[in-house]
C-alpha positions in Angstrom: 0.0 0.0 0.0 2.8 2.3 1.0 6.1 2.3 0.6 9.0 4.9 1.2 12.5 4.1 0.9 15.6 6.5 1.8 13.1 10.0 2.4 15.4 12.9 3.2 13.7 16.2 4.4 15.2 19.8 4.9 14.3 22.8 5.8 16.2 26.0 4.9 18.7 26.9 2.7 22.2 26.5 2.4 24.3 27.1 5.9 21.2 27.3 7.6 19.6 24.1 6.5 18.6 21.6 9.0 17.6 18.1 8.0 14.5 16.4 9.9 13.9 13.5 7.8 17.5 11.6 7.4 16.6 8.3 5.4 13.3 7.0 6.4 12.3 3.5 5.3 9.5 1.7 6.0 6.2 0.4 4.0 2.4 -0.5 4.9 0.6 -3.1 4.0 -3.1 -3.3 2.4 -5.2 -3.7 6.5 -1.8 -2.8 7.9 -1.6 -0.6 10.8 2.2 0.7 11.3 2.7 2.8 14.6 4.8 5.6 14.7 6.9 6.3 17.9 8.9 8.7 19.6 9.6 11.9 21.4 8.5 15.5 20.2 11.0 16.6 17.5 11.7 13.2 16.5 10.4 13.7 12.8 7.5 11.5 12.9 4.9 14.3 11.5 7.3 15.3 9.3 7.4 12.1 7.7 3.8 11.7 7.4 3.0 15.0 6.0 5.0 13.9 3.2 3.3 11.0 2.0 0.8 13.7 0.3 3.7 16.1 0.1 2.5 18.5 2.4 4.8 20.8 3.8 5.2 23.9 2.5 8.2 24.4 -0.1 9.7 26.4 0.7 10.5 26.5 3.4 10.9 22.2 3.0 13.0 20.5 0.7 13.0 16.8 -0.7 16.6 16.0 -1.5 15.9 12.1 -2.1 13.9 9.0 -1.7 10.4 7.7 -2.8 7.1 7.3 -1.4 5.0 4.9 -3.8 1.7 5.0 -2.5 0.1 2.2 -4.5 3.0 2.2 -6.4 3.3 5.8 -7.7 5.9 8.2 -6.6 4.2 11.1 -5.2 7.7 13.0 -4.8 7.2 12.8 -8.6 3.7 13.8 -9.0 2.4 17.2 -10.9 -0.5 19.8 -9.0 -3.7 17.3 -10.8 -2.1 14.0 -9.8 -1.7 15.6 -6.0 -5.4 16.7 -5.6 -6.4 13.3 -6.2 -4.3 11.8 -4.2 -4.6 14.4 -1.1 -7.7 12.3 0.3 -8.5 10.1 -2.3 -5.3 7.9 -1.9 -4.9 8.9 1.7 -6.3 11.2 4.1 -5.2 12.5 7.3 -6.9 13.0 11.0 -4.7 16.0 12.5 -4.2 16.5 15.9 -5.7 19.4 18.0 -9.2 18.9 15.6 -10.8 22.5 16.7 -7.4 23.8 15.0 -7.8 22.1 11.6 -11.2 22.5 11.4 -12.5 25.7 9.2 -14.4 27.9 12.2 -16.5 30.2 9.7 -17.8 27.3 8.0 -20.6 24.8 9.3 -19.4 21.1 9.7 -21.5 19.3 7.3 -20.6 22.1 4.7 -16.6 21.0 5.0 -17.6 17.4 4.4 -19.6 18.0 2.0 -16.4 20.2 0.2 -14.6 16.8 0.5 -17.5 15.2 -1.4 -17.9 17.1 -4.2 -14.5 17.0 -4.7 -13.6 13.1 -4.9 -17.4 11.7 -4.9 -19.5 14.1 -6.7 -22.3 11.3 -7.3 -23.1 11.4 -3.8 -22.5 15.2 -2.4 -25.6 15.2 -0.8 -26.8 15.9 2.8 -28.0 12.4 3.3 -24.3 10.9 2.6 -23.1 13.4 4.9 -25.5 12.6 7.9 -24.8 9.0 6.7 -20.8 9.6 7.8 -21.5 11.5 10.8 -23.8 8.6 12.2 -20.5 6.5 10.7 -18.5 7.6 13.4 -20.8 7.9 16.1 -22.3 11.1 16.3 -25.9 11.3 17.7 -28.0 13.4 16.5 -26.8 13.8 12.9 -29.5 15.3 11.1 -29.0 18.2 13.4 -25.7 18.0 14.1 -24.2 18.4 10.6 -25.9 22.1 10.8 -23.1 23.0 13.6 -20.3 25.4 13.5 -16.9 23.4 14.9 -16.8 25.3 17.9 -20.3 24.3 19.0 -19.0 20.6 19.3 -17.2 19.4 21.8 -13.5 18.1 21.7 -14.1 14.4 21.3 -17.4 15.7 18.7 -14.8 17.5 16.9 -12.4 14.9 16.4 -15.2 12.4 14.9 -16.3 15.2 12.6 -12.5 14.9 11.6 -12.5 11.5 11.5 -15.9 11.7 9.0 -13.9 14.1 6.8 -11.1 11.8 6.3 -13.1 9.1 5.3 -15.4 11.1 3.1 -13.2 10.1 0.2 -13.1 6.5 1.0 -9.4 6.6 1.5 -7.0 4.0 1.1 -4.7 4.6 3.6 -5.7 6.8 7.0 -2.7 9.2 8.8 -3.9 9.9 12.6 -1.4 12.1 14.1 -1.7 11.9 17.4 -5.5 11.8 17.7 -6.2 11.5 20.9 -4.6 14.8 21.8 -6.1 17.1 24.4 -8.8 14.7 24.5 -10.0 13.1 28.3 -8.9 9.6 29.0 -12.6 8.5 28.2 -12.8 10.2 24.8 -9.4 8.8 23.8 -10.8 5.3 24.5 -13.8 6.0 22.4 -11.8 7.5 19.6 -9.6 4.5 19.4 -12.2 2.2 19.8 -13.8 4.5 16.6 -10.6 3.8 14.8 -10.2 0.0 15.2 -13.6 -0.6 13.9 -13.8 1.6 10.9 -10.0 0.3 10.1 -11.8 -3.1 10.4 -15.0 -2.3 8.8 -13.5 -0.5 5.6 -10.6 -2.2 5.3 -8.1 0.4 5.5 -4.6 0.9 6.4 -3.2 2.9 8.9 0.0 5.0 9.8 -0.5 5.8 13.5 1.7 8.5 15.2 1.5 8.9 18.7 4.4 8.6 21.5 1.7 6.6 24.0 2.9 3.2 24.0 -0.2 2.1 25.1 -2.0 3.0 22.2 0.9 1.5 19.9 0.2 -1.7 21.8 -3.7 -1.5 21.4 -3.9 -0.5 17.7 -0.8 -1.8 15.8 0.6 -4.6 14.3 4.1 -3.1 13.9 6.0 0.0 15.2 8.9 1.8 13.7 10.6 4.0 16.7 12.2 7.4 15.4 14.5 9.3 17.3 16.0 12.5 15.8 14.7 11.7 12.2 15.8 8.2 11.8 14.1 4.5 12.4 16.4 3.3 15.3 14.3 0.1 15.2 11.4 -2.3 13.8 9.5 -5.2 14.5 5.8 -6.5 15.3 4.0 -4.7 18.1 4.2 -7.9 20.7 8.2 -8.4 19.9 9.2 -4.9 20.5 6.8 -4.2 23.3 8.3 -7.9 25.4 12.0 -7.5 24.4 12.6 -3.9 23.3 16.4 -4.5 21.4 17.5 -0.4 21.0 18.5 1.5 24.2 16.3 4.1 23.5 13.7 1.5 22.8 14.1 0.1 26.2 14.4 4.2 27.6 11.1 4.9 26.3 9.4 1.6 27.7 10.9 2.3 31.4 9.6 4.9 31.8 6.1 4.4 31.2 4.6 4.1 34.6 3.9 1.1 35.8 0.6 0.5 38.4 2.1 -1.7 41.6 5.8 -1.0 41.2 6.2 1.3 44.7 8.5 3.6 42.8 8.8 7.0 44.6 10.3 8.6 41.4 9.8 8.0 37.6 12.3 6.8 35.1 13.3 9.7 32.6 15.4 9.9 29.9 18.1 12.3 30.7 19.0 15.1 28.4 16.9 16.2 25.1 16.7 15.5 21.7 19.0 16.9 19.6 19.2 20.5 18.1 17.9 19.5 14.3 21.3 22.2 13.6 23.7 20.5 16.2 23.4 16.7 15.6 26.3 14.8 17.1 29.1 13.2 14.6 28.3 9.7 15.7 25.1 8.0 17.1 22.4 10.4 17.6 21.4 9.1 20.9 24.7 8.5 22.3 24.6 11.3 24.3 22.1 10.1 26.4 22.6 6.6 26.2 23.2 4.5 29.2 25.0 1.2 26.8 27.3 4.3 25.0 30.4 3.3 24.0 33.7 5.8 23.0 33.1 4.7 19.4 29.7 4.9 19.4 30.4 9.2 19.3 32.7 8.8 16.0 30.6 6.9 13.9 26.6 6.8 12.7 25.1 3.1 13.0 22.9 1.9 10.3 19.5 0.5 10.7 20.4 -3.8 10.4 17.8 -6.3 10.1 19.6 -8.1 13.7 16.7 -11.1 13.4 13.5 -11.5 10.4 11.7 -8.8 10.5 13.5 -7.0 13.2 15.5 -4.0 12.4 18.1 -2.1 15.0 20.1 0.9 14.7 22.7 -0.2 17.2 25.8 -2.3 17.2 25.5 -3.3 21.0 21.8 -4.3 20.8 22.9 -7.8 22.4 25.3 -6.5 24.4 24.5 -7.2 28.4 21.5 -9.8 26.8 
């Protein structure tokens, strides 16, 4: 379904260019959901906005790679080929919904935008009650007549959610879609998400840094830290024996009910400046396993066991 080998993104211009994507690899298959892990400034949006291509440019630059989506290269494709693509291929749930939601125009009238634009046949009121009652929404036939900031969070977000699939995508982008949402909403907006996934048949490129929902909603995970993969593998192998230290750094310190701990486990230091990476392994500085090489030289991401794929030399060190 999708597939992007080598992406490299920058932003800027000569000295001042910084590079947030730094050869991304990973693909999707047709039912697949792929979650998308790791701190803030770690590239994951990045990434994903550039499946549809996006980012603004300028400011963002594509120096290489390709993203086939259904086998065509959308770094390659012209204005047309993009606005057919841009929700009829895939579409995207954004975080924060009451900021990507149009506030001057009613909610059924943005769906219906969607419609008209990749299902023209059906642009009609009815189809658009029909997707709001999709997703949940009581009410519909009156609800549809609201202005976004009339709905609730959690309303707002399945009014996104209806948007997206409004064009019968192929492949769905939530970024972080439980954001700012209550711990009851984000149950019932995952809960949303597994059964339409299910139900239509979709694929699904998850971004989120709650391990929980990784382990709920996918089948794989790809961790990124400072725009790289630093490792890959099925949801239940990475989640039991995490192989990349800052694998194993972001499990620890989820909190864990029972364990008496006065104190939580942290990650010490911060991601690194997108302008200031260091010369060697990108989370050396904070890792725990370093070693004095590990600061010279820049690991590549090995497949260590089938399907498993580690950016780290010393991933069985200490195992």
């Amino acid at each position: 379904m999708l597939e992007i080998r080598n992406l490299q993104v920058e932003f800027g211009a000569g000295k001042q260019a910084v590079r947030a994507v730094d050869g991304v690899s990973f693909s999707i298959s047709a039912g697949e959901t792929l979650g998308l892990v790791g701190e803030s400034g770690s590239g994951k949006s990045v990434t994903a906005l550039s499946i549809a291509r996006l980012l603004p440019s300028p400011p963002a630059r594509y120096l290489g790679g390709e993203i086939l989506l259904n086998g065509r290269n959308t770094l390659c494709a012209c204005k047309r080929e993009l606005q057919n693509l841009r929700g009829g291929a895939v579409s995207y749930v954004f975080q924060e919904p009451g900021a990507s939601l149009n506030p001057v125009f009613r909610v059924g009238w943005q769906i219906k935008e969607s419609l008209k634009l990749h299902r023209p046949q059906v642009a009609t009121d009815a189809e658009v009650i029909r997707l709001l009652k999709l997703v949940h929404i009581p009410a519909a036939e009156s609800r549809y007549k609201l202005y976004p900031h009339e709905m609730s969070g959690g309303m707002q977000q399945r009014v996104m959610i209806a948007l997206a699939l409004a064009s019968q995508p192929k492949l769905l982008v939530a970024d972080e879609p439980t954001t700012a949402l209550d711990v009851t909403i984000q149950a019932q907006i995952l809960d949303l998400l597994r059964e339409l996934k299910e139900r239509l048949g979709m694929s699904m490129l998850l971004i989120t840094h709650n391990l929980g929902i990784v382990g709920q909603m996918a089948d794989r995970v790809a961790v990124m830290y400072a725009g790289q993969i630093v490792e890959m593998a099925s949801t239940a192998e990475l989640l039991r024996r995490p192989l990349h230290p800052y694998t194993q750094a972001l499990i620890n310190s989820v909190p864990k009910l029972g364990a008496g701990a006065e104190r939580l486990t942290t990650i010490p230091g911060t991601v690194p400046n997108l302008g200031a990476m260091p010369p060697g392994c990108r989370f050396e500085p904070r890792c725990a396993k370093a070693r004095p090489d590990c600061a010279r030289s820049c690991p590549q991401l090995v497949e260590v066991e089938t399907g498993r794929w580690v950016r780290c030399p010393y991933w069985n060190v200490g195992t």
